[in-house]
BATIGU-279527 format. One record per atom (N, C-alpha, C): residue in one letter; x, y, z. Coordinates in steps of 0.2 Angstrom, whole numbers, padded with zeros to 4 digits, always signed. Example, Ala and Ser with C-alpha at 12.3 -4.5 7.8 and 13.67 -1.06 7.14 Angstrom:
# residues 2
A+0066-0028+0039/A+0062-0022+0039/A+0066-0016+0039/S+0064-0011+0035/S+0068-0005+0036/S+0064+0000+0039/
# end
This chain:
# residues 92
X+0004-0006+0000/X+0000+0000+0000/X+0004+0006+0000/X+0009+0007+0005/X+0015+0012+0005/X+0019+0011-0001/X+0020+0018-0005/X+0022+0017-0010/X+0031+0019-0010/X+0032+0022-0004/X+0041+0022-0004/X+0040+0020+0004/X+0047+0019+0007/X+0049+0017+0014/X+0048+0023+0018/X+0050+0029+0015/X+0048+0035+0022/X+0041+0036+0021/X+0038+0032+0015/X+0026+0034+0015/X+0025+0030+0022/X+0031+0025+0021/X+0028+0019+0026/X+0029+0020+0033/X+0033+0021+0033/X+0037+0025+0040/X+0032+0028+0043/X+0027+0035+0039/X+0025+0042+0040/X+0020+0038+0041/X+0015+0033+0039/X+0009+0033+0039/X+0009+0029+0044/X+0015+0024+0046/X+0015+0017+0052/X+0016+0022+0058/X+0018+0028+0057/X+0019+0034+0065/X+0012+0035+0066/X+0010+0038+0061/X+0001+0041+0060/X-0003+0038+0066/X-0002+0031+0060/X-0006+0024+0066/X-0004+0024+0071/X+0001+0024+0074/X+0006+0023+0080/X+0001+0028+0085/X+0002+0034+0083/X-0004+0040+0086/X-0010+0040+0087/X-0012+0039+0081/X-0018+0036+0081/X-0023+0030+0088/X-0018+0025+0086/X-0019+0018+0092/X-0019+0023+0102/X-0013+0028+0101/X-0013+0033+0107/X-0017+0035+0110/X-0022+0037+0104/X-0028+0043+0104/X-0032+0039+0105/X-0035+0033+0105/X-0039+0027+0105/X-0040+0026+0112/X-0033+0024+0113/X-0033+0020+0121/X-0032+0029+0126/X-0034+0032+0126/X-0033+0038+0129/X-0042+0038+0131/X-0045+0039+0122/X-0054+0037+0123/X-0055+0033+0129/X-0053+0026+0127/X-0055+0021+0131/X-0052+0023+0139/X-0047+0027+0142/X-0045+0027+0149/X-0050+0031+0151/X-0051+0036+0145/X-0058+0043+0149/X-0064+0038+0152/X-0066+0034+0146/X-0074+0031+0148/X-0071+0027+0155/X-0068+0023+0154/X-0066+0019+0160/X-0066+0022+0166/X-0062+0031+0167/X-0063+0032+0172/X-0068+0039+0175/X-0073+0036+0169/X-0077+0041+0170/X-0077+0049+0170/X-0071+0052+0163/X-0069+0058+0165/X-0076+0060+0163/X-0075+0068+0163/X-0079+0073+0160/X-0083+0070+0154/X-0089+0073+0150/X-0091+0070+0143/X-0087+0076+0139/X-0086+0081+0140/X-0087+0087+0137/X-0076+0083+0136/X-0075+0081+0140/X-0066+0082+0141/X-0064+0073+0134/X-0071+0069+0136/X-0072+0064+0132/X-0073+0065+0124/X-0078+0070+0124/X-0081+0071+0117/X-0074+0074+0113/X-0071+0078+0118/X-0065+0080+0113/X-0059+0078+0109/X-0058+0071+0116/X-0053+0065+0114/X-0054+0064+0108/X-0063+0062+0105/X-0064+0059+0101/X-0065+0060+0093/X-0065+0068+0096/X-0065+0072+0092/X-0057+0073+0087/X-0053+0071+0092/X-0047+0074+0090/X-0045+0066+0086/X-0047+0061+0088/X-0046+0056+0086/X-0047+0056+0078/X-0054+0057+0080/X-0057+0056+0071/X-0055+0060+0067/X-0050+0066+0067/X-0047+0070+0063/X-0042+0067+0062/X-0039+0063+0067/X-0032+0061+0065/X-0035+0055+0059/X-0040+0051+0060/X-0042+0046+0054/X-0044+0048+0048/X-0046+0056+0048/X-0049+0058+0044/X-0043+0060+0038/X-0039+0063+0042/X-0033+0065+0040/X-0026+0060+0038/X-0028+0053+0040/X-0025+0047+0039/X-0027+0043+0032/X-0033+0044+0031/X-0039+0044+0025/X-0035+0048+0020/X-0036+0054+0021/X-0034+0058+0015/X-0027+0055+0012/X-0023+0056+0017/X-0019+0054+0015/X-0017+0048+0011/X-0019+0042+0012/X-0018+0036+0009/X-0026+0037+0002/X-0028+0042+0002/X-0034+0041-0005/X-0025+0045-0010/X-0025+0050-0008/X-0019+0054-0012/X-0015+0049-0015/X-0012+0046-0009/X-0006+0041-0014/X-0010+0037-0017/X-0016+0032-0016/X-0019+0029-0022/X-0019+0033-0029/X-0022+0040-0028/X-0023+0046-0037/X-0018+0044-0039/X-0013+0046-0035/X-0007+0048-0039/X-0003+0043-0040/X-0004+0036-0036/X-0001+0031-0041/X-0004+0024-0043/X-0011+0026-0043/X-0014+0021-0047/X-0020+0022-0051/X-0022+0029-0049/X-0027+0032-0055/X-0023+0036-0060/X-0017+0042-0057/X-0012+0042-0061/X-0008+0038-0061/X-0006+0035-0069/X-0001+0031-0070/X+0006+0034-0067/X+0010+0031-0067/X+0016+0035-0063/X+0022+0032-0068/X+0021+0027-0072/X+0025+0025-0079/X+0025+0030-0084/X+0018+0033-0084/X+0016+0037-0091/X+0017+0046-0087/X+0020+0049-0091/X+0019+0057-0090/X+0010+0059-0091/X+0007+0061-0086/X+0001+0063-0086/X-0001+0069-0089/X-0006+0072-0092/X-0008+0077-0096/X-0007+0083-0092/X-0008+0089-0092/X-0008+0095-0088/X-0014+0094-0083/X-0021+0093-0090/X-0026+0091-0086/X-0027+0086-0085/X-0025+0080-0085/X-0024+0073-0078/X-0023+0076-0072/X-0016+0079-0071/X-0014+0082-0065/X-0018+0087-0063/X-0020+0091-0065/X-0023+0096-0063/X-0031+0093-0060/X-0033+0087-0063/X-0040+0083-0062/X-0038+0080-0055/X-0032+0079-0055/X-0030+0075-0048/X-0028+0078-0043/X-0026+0085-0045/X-0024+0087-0041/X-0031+0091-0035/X-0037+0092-0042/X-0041+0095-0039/X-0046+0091-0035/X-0047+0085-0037/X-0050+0080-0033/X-0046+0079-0026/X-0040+0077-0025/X-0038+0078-0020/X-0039+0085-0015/X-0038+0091-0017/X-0040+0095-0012/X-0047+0096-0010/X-0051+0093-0016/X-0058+0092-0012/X-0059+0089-0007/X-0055+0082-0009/X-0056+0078-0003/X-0054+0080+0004/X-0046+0083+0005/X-0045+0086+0010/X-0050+0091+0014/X-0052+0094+0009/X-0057+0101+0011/X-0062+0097+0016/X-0066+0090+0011/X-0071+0088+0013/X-0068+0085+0020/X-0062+0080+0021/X-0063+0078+0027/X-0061+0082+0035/X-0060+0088+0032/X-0058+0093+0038/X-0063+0094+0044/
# end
């Protein structure tokens, strides 16, 4: 899925934080913190997926709906470059 060793690196740290942000949720409910201090863990959580999302939809565009063997048109790139920052926009 990673397409060079430092994507893998980047993305395996991502998770690594991720997994963090997880079991920090699960310590709140356990110890019954706040909801308002809970809502926000959870919140901070799903941005980091969100933002984990984006970023592995990107490296799909750009190398497996853009070919990466073939030089792409101005408008290929430009078609992927725009889809992408929808997508970012959208999972903000």
């Amino acid at each position: 899925m990673a397409h060079t060793t430092e994507e893998k690196k980047r993305l395996l740290n991502r998770v690594r934080r991720i997994r963090g942000q997880v079991d920090a949720i699960e310590r709140a409910l356990d110890q019954e913190v706040e909801c308002s201090d809970t809502l926000h863990a959870i919140s901070v959580c799903r941005g980091a997926m969100d933002s984990l999302m984006a970023e592995v939809i990107e490296g799909h565009i750009r190398f497996h709906v853009l070919d990466p063997k073939r030089d792409p048109t101005d408008e290929q790139t430009q078609a992927a470059q725009d889809l992408i920052d929808a997508l970012k926009t959208y999972l903000r």
